[in-house]
C-alpha positions as CSV (number, residue, x, y, z in Angstrom):
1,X,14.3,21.2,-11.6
2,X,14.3,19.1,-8.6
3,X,12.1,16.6,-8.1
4,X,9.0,17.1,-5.0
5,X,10.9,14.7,-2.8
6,X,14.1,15.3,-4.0
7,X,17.0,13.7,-1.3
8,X,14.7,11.8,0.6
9,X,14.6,8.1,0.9
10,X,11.7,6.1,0.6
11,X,11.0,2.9,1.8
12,X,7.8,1.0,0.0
13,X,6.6,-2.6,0.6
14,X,4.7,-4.7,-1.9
15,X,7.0,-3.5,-4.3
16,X,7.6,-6.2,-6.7
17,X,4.9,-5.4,-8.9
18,X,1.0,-3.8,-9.2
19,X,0.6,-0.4,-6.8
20,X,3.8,-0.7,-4.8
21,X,6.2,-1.1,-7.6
22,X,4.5,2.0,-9.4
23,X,4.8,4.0,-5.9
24,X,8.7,3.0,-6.2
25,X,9.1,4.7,-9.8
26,X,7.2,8.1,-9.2
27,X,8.7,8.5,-5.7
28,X,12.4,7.9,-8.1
29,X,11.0,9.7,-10.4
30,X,10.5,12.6,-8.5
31,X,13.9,12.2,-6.6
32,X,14.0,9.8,-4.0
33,X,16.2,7.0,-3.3
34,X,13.7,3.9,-2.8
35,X,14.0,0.7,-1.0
36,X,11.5,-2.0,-2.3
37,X,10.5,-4.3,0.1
38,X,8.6,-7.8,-0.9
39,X,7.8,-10.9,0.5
40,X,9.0,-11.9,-3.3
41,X,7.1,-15.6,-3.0
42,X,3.9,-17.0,-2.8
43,X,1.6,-17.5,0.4
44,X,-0.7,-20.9,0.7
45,X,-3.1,-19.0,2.2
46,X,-3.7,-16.3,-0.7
47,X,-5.5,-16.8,-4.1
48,X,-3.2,-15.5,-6.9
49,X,0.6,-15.2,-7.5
50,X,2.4,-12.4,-5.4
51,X,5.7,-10.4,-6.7
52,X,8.9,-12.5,-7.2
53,X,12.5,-12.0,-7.0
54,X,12.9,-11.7,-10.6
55,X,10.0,-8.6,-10.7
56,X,11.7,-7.2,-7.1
57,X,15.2,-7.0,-9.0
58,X,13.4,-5.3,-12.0
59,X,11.9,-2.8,-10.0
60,X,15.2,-2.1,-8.6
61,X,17.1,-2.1,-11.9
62,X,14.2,0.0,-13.4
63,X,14.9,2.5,-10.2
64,X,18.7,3.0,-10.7
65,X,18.4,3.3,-14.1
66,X,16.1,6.8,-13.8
67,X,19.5,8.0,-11.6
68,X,18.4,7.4,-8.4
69,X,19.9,4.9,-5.4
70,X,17.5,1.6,-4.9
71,X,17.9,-1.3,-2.3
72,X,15.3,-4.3,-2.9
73,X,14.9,-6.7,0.7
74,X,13.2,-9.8,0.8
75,X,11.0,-9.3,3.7
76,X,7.4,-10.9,5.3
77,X,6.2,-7.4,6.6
78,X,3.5,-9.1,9.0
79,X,7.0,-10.8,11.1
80,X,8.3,-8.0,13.9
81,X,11.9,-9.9,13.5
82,X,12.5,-9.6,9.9
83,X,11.0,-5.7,10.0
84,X,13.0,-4.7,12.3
85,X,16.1,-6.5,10.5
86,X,14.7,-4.8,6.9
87,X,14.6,-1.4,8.6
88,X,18.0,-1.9,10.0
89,X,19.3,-2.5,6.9
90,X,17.8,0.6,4.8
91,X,19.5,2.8,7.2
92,X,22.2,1.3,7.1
93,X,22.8,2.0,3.8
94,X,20.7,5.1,3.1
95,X,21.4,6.6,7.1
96,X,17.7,8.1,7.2
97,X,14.3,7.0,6.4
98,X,12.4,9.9,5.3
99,X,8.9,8.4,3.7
100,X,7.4,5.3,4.6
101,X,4.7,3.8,2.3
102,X,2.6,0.4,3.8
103,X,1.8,-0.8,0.6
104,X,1.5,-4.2,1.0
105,X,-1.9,-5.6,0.8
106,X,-3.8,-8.7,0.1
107,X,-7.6,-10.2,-0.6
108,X,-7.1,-13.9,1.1
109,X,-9.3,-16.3,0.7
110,X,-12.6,-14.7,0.5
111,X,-16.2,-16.1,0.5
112,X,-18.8,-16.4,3.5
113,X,-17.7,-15.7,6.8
114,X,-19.4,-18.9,8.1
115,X,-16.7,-20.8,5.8
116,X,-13.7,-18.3,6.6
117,X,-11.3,-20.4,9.0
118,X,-9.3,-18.6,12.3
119,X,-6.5,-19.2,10.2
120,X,-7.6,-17.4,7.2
121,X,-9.2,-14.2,9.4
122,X,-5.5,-13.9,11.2
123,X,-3.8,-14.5,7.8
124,X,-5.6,-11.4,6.6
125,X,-5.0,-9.1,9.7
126,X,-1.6,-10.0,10.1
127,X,-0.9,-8.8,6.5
128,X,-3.1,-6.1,6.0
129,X,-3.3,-4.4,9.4
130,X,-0.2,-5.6,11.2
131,X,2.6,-5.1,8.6
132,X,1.8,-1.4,8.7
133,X,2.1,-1.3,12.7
134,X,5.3,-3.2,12.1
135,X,6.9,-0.8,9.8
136,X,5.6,1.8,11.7
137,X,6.7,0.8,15.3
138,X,10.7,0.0,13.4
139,X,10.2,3.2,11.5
140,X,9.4,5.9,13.6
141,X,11.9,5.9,16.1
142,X,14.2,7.2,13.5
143,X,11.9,9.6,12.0
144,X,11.2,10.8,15.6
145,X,14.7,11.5,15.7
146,X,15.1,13.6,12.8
147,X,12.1,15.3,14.0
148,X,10.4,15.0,10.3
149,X,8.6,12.2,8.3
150,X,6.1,11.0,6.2
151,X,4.2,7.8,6.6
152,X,1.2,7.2,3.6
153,X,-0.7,4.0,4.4
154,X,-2.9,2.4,1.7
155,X,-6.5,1.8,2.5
156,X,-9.4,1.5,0.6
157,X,-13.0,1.9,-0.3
158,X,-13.5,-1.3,1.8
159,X,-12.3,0.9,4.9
160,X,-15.6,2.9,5.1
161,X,-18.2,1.0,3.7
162,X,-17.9,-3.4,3.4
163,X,-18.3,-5.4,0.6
164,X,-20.2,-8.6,1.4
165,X,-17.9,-12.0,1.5
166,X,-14.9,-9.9,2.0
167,X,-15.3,-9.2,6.0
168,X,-11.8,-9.7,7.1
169,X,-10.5,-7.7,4.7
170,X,-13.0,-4.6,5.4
171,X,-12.2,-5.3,8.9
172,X,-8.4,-4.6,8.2
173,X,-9.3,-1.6,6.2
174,X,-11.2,0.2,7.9
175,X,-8.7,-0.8,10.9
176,X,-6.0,1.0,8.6
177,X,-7.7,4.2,8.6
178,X,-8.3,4.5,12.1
179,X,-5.3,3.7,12.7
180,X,-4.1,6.7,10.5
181,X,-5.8,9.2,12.6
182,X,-4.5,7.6,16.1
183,X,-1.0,7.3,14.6
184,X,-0.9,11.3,13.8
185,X,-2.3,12.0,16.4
186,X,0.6,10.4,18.3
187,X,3.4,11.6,16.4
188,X,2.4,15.3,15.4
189,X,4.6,16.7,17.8
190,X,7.7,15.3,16.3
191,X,6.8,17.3,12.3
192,X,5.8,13.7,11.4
193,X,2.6,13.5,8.8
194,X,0.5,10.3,8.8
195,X,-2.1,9.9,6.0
196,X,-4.1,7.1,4.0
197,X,-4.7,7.2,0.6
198,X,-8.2,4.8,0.0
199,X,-8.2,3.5,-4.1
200,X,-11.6,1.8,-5.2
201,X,-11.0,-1.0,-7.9
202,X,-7.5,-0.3,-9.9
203,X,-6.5,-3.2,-11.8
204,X,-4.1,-5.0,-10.1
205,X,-2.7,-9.2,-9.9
206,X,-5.3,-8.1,-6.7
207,X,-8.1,-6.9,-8.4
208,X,-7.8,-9.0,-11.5
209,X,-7.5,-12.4,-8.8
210,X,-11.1,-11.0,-8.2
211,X,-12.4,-11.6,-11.6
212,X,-12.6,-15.6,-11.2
213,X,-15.4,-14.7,-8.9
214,X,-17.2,-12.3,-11.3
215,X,-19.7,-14.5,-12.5
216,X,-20.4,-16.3,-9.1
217,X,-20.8,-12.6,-7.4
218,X,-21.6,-10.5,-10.0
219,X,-23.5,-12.3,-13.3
220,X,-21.2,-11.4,-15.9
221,X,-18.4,-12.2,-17.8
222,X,-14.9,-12.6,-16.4
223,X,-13.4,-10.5,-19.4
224,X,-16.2,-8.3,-18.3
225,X,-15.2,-7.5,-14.8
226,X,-13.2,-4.9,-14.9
227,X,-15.2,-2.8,-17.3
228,X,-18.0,-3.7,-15.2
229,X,-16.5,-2.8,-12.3
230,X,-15.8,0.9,-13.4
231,X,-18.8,1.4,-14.3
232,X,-20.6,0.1,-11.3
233,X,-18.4,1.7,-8.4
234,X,-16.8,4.7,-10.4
235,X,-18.9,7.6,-10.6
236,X,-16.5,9.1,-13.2
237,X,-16.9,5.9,-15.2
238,X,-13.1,5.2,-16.4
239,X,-10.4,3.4,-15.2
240,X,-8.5,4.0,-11.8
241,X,-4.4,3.3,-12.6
242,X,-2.1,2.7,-10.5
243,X,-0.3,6.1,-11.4
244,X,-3.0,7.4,-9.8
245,X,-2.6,6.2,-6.6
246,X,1.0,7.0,-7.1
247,X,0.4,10.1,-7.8
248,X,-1.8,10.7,-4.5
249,X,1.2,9.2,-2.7
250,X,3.3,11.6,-3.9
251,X,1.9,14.2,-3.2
252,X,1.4,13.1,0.5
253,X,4.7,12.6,0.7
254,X,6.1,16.2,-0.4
255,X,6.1,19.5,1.6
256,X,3.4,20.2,-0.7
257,X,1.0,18.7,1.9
258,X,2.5,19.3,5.7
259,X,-1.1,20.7,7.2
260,X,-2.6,17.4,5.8
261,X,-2.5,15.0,8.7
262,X,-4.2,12.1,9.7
263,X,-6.8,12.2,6.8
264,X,-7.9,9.8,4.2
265,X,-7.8,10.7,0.9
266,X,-10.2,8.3,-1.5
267,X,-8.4,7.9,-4.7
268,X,-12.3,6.3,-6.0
269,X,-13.1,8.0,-9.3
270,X,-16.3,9.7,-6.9
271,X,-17.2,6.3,-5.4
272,X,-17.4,7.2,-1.6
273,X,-19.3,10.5,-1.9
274,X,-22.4,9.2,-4.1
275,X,-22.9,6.2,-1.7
């Protein structure tokens, strides 16, 4: 039986490892060819380890070995000049770009806004808001072309509601959602779908980088945090996966959901509709 997005090709960044890599493996899964795109290094100005090369080239092994065509790039999604190389290159070898997936996300630095530096609030932006305007702006032409496509950009909680000491990072949230709903706006008339899909806490590198502040913010326990976290922000009161969110992606990315456009769909575990 084939596969919801059978023939399509996918292009996901932050793919290395956490969300982004498990976006990579259901979209293969379910039959596309993928190309994983990473920064595959560290950044000074962010508080835990990103994906490497050697979790990038796993991702891609893991990819081809399910059947299915995979390309991993090296690429800083918040520089226009190495986007617009990256997206070059995935047509090059796949001739299309059918599903695009901003991924890529970060926390920074965190803490009180009266300590955050210029350098820090751009930092965050740049990466959370201005990657997926990148890959969109390199991206679209060629979808535009085709007249078809489907772009799912990854918000979150933080988007609608903020979270004290984490300002920029709401502020690049909730600039990702609206910037879902002016984006399809834009491009409905060429059969091109733009959505968000919002998680609340899954346990990520991102999530788990988090826990060193649990006691600080929170009063408990760092082996506590995520349990506490589930409990505290999940109505449903279990853990939110990463397949999950995968899933969601998915599904925005398959005919199954072409009237669904320029909406945000909260992946929270009933977070966002008790607060």
């Amino acid at each position: 039986m084939a596969g919801r997005v059978e023939g399509k090709v996918a292009v996901v960044t932050g793919a290395a490892h956490g969300m982004g890599r498990s976006h990579c493996l259901v979209l293969a899964r379910e039959g596309a060819d993928i190309a994983a795109v990473d920064i595959a290094r560290d950044v000074p100005l962010n508080r835990y380890s990103l994906g490497t090369e050697d979790e990038l080239s796993s991702a891609v092994n893991e990819i081809r070995t399910s059947g299915r065509r995979a390309l991993g790039i090296k690429c800083d999604v918040s520089n226009g000049a190495e986007v617009e190389q990256m997206v070059g290159r995935v047509v090059n070898e796949f001739g299309k770009i059918d599903i695009l997936v901003n991924n890529v996300g970060i926390t920074g630095a965190g803490g009180p806004i009266t300590e955050m530096t210029e350098e820090q609030w751009d930092f965050m932006l740049a990466v959370n808001l201005k990657s997926q305007f990148l890959c969109c702006k390199y991206v679209l032409p060629h979808m535009m072309k085709q007249q078809s496509g489907k772009i799912i950009n990854i918000g979150s909680v933080n988007g609608r509601e903020g979270s004290a000491r984490t300002t920029a990072y709401c502020a690049a949230k909730g600039g990702v959602h609206n910037f879902t709903h002016a984006l399809a706006k834009e491009v409905a008339p060429y059969n091109i779908n733009v959505n968000c899909v919002a998680p609340c806490a899954v346990n990520t590198p991102m999530l788990q980088a988090g826990s060193a502040m649990a006691p600080e913010r929170y009063g408990i326990k760092e082996e506590e945090f995520y349990d506490y976290f589930c409990k505290m922000m999940h109505i449903l009161g279990r853990e939110i996966t990463v397949e999950d969110i995968s899933n969601a992606v998915v599904f925005l990315a398959s005919e199954e959901s072409r009237n669904i456009d320029g909406s945000v769909i909260y992946v929270d575990g009933g977070h966002i509709r008790v607060t």
